[in-house]
C-alpha positions as a printed Julia matrix, in Angstrom:
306×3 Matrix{Float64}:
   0.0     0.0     0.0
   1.04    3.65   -0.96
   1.95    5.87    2.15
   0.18    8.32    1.09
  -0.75   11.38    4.09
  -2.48   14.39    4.03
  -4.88   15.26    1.37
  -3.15   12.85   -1.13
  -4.61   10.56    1.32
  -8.2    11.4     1.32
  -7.9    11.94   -2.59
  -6.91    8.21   -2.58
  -9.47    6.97   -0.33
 -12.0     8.63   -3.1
  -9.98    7.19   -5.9
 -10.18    3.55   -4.58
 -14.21    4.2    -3.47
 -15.22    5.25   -7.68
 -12.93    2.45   -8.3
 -14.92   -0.47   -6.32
 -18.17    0.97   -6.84
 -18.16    1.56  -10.52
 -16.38   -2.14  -10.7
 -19.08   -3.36   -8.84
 -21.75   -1.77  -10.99
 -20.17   -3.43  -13.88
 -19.06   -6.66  -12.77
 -21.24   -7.37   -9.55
 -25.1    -5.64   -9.73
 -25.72   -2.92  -12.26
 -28.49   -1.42   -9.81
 -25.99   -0.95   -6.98
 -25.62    2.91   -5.81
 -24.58    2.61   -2.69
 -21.19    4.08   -1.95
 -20.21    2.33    1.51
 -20.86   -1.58    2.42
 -23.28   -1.45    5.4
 -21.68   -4.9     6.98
 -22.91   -4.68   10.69
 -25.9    -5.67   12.99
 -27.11   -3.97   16.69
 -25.04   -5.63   19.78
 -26.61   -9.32   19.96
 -28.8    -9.14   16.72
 -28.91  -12.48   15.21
 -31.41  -11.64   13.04
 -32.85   -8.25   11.11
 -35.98   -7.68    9.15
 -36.99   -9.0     5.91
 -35.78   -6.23    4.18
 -32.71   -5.37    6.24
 -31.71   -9.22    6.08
 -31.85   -8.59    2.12
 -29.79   -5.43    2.1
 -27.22   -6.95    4.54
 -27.19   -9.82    2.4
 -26.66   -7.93   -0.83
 -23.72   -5.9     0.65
 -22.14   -8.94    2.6
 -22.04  -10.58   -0.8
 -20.11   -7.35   -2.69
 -17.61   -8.04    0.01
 -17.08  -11.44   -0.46
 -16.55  -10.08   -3.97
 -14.42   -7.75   -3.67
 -12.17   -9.14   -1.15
 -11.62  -12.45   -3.43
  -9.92  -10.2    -6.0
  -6.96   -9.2    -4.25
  -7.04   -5.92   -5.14
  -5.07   -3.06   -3.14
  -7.2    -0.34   -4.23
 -10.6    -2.55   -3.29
  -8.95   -3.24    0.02
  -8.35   -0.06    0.92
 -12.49    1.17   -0.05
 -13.12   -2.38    2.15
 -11.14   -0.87    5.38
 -12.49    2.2     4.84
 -16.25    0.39    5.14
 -15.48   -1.68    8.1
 -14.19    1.79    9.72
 -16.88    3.4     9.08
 -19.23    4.89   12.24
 -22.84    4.98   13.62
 -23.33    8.89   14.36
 -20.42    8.46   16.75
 -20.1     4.77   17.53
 -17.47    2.55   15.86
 -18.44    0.04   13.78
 -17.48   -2.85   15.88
 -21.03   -5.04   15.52
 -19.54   -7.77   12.75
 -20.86  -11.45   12.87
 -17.53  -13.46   12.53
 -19.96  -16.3    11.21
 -20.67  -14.47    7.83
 -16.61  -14.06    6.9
 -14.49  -16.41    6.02
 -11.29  -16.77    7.69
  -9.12  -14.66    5.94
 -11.78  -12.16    5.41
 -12.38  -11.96    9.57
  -8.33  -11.0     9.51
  -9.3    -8.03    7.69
 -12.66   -6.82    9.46
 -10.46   -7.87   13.04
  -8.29   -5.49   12.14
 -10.61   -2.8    11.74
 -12.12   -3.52   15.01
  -8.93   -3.52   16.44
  -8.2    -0.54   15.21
 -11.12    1.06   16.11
 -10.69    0.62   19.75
  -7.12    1.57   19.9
  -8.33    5.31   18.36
 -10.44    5.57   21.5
  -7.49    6.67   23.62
  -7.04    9.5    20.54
 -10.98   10.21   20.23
 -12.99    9.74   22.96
 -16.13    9.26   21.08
 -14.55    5.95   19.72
 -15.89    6.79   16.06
 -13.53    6.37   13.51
 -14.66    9.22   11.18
 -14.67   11.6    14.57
 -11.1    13.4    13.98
  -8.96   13.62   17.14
  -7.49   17.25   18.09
  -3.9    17.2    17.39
  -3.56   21.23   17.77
  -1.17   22.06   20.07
  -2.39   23.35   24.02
  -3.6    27.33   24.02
  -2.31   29.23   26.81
  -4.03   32.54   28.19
  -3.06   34.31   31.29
  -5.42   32.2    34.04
  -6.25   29.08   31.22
  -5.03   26.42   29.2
  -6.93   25.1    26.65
  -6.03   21.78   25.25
  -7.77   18.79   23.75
  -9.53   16.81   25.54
  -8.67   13.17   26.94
 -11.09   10.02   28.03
 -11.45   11.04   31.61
 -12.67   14.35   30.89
 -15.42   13.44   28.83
 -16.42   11.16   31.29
 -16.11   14.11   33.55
 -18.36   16.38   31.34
 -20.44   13.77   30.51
 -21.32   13.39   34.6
 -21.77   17.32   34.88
 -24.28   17.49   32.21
 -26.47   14.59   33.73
 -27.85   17.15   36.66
 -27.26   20.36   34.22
 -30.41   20.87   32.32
 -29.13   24.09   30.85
 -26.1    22.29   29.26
 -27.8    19.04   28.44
 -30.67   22.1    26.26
 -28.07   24.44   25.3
 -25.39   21.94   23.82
 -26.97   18.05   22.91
 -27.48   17.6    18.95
 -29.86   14.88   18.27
 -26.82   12.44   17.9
 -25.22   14.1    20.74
 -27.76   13.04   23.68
 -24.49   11.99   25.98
 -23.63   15.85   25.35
 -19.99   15.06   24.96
 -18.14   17.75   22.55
 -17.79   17.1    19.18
 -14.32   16.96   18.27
 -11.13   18.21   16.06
 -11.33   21.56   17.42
 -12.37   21.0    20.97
 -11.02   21.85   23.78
 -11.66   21.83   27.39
 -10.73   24.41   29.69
  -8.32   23.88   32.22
  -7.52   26.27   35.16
  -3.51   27.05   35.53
  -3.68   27.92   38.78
  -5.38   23.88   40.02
  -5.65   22.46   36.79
  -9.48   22.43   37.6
 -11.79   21.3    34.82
 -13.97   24.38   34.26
 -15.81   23.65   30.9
 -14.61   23.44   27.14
 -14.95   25.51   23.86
 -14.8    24.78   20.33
 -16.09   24.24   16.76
 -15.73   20.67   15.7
 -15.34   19.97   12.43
 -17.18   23.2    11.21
 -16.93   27.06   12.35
 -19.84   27.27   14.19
 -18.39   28.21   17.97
 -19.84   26.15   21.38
 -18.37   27.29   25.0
 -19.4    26.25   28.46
 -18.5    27.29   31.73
 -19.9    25.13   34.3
 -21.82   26.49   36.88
 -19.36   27.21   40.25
 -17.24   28.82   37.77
 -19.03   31.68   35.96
 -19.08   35.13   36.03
 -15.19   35.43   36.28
 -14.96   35.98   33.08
 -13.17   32.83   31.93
 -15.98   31.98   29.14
 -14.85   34.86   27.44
 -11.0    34.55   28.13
 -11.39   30.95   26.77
 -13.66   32.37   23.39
 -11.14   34.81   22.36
  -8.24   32.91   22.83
  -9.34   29.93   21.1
 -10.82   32.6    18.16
  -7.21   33.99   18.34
  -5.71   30.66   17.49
  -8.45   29.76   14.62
  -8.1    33.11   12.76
  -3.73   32.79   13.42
  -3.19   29.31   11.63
  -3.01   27.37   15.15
  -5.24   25.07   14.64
  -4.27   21.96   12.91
  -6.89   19.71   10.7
  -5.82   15.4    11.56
  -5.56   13.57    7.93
  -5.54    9.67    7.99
  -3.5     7.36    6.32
  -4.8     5.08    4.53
  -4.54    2.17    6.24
  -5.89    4.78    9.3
  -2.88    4.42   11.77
  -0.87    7.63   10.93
  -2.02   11.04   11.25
  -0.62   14.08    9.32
  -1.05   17.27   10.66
  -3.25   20.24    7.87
  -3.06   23.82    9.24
  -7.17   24.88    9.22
  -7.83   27.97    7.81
 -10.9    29.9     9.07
 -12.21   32.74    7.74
 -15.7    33.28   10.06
 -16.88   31.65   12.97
 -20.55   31.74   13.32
 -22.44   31.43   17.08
 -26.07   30.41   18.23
 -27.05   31.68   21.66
 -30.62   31.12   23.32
 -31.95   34.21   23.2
 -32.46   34.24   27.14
 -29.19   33.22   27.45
 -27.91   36.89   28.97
 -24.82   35.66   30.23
 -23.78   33.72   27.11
 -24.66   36.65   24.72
 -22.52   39.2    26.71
 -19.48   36.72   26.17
 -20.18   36.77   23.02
 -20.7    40.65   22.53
 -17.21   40.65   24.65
 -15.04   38.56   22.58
 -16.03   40.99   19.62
 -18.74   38.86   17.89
 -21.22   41.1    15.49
 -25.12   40.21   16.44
 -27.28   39.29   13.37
 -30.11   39.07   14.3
 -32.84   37.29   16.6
 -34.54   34.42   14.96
 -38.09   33.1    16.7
 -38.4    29.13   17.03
 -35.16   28.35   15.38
 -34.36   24.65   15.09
 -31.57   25.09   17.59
 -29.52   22.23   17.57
 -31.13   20.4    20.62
 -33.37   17.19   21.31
 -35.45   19.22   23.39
 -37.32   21.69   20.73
 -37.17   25.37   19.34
 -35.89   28.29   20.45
 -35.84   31.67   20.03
 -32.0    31.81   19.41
 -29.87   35.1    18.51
 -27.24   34.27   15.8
 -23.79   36.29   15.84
 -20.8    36.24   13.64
 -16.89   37.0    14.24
 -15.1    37.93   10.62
 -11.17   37.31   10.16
  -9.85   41.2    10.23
């Protein structure tokens, strides 16, 4: 396999994915338009409905296909399948039964794999990016990504916070863990205290959270414009996979906006933002704010690159 890094990695993946699909078209089911092998069942599932049995079915026999050909490129769009997530789950639900023994080598592997990244990404998801930007350093914080422990640790907190668990849980996000790549938590110098974490993910749109003992000292907004600071300065670093997934180069991000979406009775959240120089848009009534719990009058703001 070519050790390819960087871009010329994810270019690759692509190349190998039009590859195997469009062979399979030709050579395997001219209906097929899927582009990723869906090859795994729920924890303890023996069985699926009729017409999940059939899909399963249909994709377990592309791999069988595929895999008896040999073929680096098609092995590399096959590991990329079997690393696949579940909205932040790895894909770690196989059925040995249905693989033969030197396909199980292969799909091992990826499970293997897959739990070794947890001690990089503490979601466990192979497609959630680690945060391999260096620590951020303000007068009274550090902000750096995060590890295991404190997700666990947020994770707690936000179990008796309602106002975090409203203000920051996506729909696939109902543990309210952070997202990742460009997370980080926010560390006290002084006791290396956990006070909360702030971020963007994979996108630019800006999250921060101060838990509650630790507000109004003003280290929400120390955290926002040092970690805006960093974005807008070339600090941040994007992770890029290998192929094979075991290597990761490091991309500076470039970011040219970051957008953020307070509640609009959010007081204390919207003066941070006002604070650490972020221009107000405008109020929009019963946004779809990204939270389980409904819609919400939210206030949207926006922070240009000078």
């Amino acid at each position: 396999m070519k050790k390819y890094i960087g871009q010329k990695a994810s270019e690759y993946f692509a190349e190998c994915a039009r590859e195997a699909i469009a062979f399979l078209k030709e050579h395997y089911d001219e209906t097929w338009n899927e582009n990723l092998l869906c090859l795994w069942k729920k924890p303890g599932e023996k069985c699926l409905d009729e017409r999940r049995e059939e899909s399963y079915r249909r994709h377990l026999g592309a791999f069988h296909f595929l895999f008896a050909l040999h073929n680096e490129r098609f092995d590399v769009f096959l590991k990329d399948c079997l690393c696949a997530d579940d909205g932040g789950s790895p894909r770690l639900r196989f059925t040995k039964d249905d693989f033969t023994k030197e396909e199980w080598k292969m799909v091992k592997a990826a499970q293997d794999f897959c739990i070794r990244q947890t001690g990089l990404r503490p979601y466990g998801a192979c497609y959630s990016f680690p945060n391999v930007s260096e620590p951020i350093l303000t007068e009274r914080l550090t902000l750096r990504p995060p590890t295991i422990e404190d997700f666990r640790e947020i994770r707690r907190r936000f179990q008796t916070d309602k106002e975090g668990r409203i203000a920051y849980c996506c729909p696939k996000e109902k543990k309210a863990y952070p997202k990742e790549c460009f997370d980080f938590v926010i560390e006290r110098n002084a006791d290396k205290k956990l006070l909360g974490f702030v971020g963007t993910g994979r996108r630019n749109d800006l999250t921060y959270f101060v838990f509650k003992e630790y507000r109004l000292s003003g280290y929400a907004t120390e955290a926002v414009k040092a970690f805006c600071a960093a974005a807008f300065s070339g600090k941040l670093l994007f992770p890029e996979p290998t192929p094979d997934r075991t290597v990761f180069d490091k991309r500076q991000a470039v970011f040219s906006a970051i957008t953020l979406a307070v509640l609009a009775g959010n007081e204390a959240s919207a003066k941070v933002a006002e604070k650490s120089g972020f221009i107000l848009e405008g109020l929009y009534e019963k946004s779809p704010y990204a939270s389980p719990y409904g819609e919400f009058d939210t206030l949207y703001y926006h922070l240009i690159k000078e």
